[in-house]
N, C-alpha and C positions, 0 to 999 in steps of 0.2 A: 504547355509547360511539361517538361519532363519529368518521370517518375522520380527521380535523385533529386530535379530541383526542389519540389514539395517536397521532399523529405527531410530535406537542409532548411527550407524555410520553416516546417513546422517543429524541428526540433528548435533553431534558433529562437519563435516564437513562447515556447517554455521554457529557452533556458531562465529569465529572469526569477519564474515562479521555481524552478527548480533549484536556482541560489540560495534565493532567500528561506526555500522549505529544509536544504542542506544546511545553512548555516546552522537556526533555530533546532534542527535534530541534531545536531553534533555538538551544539551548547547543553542539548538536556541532559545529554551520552557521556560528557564531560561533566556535568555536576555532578551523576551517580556514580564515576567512577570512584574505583580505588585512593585515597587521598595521597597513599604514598606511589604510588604510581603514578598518577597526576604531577605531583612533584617534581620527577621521574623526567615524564614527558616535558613540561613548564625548562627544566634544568637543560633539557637538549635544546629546545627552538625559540627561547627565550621569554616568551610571557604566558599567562592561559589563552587571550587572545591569539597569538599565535598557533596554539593547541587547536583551538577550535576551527580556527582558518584552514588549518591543516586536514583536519578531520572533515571538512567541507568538501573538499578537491574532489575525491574520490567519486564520492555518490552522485555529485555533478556531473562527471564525465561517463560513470557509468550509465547514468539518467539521458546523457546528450545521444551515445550509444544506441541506446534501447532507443528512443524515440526516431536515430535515425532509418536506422535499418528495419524497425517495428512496424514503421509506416511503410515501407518499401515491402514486407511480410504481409502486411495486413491489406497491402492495394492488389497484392496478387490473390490474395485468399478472395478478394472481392470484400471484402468486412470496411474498408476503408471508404466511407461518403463523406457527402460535405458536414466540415464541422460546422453545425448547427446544432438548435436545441427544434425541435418541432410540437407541438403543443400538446398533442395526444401523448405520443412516449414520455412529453417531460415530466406532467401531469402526474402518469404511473410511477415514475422511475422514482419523483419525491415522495409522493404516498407511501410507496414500499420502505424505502429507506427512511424515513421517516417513523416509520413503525420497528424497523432494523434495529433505528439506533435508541427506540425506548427498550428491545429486547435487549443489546447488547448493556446498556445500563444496569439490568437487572442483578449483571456481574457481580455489582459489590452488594447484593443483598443474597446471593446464590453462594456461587463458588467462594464469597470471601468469610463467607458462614462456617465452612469448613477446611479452609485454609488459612490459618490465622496470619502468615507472613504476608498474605494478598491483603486483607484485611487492613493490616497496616499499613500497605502501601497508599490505602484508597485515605487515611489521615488528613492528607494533602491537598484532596483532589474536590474538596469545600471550599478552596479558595483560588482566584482568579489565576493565572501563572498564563503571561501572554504567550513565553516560548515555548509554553509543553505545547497551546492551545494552534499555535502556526507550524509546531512541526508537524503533529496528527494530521490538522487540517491538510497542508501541503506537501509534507512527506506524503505522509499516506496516501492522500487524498492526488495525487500526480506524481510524484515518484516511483511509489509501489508497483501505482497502476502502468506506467509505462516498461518498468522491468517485466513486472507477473505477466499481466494482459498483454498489453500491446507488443512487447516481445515476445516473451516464452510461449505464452498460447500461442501465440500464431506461429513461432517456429514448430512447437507440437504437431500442430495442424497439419502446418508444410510439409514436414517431413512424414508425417502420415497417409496425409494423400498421395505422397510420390513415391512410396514406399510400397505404400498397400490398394493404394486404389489408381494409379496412374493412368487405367483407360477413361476415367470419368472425366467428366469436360470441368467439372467445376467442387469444389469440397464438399464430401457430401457432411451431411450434419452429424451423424454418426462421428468421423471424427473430429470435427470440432467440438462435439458433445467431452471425447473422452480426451480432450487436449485440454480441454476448462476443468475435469477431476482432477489430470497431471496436475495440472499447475495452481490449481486450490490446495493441495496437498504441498507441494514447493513453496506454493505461500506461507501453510501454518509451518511447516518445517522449518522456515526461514527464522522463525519468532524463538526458534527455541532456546538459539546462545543467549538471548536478551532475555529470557526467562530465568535460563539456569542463573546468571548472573546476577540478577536484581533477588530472586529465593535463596540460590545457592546448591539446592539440589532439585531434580525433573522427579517428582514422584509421579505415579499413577494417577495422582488426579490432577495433578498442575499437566500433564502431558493429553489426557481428558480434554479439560479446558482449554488448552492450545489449540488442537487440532478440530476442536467439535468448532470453536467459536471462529477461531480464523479460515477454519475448513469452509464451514457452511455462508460465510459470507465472500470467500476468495469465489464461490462457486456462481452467489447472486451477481458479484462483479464480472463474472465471465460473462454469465448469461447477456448481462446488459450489455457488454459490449457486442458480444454474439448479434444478439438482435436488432440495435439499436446505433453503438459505437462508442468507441473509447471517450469520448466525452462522456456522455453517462453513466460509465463505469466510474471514470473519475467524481465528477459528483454524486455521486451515490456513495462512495466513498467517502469523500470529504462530510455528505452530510452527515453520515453515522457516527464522525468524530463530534461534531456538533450540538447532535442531538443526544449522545451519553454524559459528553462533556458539561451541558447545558444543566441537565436532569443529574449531575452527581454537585456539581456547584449549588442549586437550589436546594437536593435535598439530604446533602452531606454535611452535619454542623463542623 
């Protein structure tokens, strides 16, 4: 089978999860919006259904994008094996994330200590809410990953190796190393208009917490993919939504 076939298969394989994780993110995007701007939007395309459907399209196709051509990046890099789970790496990849997503939890007894509009935020997040709890999981948890990881790393990479190292037979790890900082960095960067948005203003420690929190784990997701493959990027991913989510529901009145 050829390179392009698998690529078209396996993105068409996540388009479903990539719908449904589109949908539920653009439902939560649209509850926190503006209400008069919602309005706004509702008054052009005719209902909020509508709204949301709309607000779906995008990140679906951007998602179909990155997965096709990611995979076609990452089979030349060699990082592309069979998707499988294998027992020894999977074993690791849960334990760490696992413990990932009890650190990232700590969030709203840390930073939300000294941020009081974060603080707030975290109000909510004691009780059940199925579409926050599927976009995290599946946004995050396979959307992200297929934009950050499986794309952008690996064009990093590509264009590193062919740039700067083109007599080498194969990527050396070097840059793949400094293709997973790019792109952890582009990850937390990416977080920031959904920051300013929900605060209002980036101060110095909301920009802190951006970039330390979604830096240091944009980094763990490389890694896994690096060593192991976008599969386990992805869930390593999804589990840390799981595991915060899980730990702020129990221990949030």
């Amino acid at each position: 089978m050829s390179r392009f076939k698998k690529a078209l298969l396996f993105a068409l394989a996540l388009l479903p999860v990539a719908v449904i994780g589109g949908y539920f993110a653009a439902a939560c995007s649209v509850a926190s919006v503006d209400p008069a701007l919602l309005e706004d939007a509702i008054h052009q395309v005719g209902s909020r259904e509508a709204v949301i459907l709309a607000s779906t399209v995008q990140p679906v196709i951007l998602a179909m994008l990155c997965a096709f051509f990611g995979y076609i990046l990452s089979d030349m890099l060699g990082l592309m094996g069979p998707l499988r789970f294998v027992k020894a790496p999977l074993l690791r990849v849960v334990v760490i994330s696992l413990l990932c997503g009890g650190i990232l939890s700590l969030d709203a007894w840390t930073f939300a200590r000294w941020i009081p509009a974060l603080k707030d935020s975290y109000a909510s997040a004691g009780s059940f809410d199925s579409a926050t709890w599927l976009a995290s999981i599946l946004y995050g948890g396979v959307i992200e990953e297929l934009m950050m990881r499986l794309f952008l790393m690996s064009l990093l990479a590509f264009w590193g190796w062919k740039l700067f190292c083109r007599r080498s037979v194969t990527v050396p790890a070097g840059v793949l190393i400094g293709a997973n900082v790019i792109s952890a960095l582009a990850f937390a960067a990416a977080h920031l208009p959904a920051t300013a948005a929900t605060f209002g203003e980036l101060t110095p420690l909301l920009l802190l917490r951006c970039f330390l929190l979604n830096g240091a784990f944009g980094l763990l997701f490389g890694r896994f993919y690096r060593r192991y493959g976008i599969q386990y990027a992805m869930l390593a991913h999804a589990l840390l939504h799981i595991v915060s989510r899980t730990v702020w529901l129990v221990f949030i009145p």
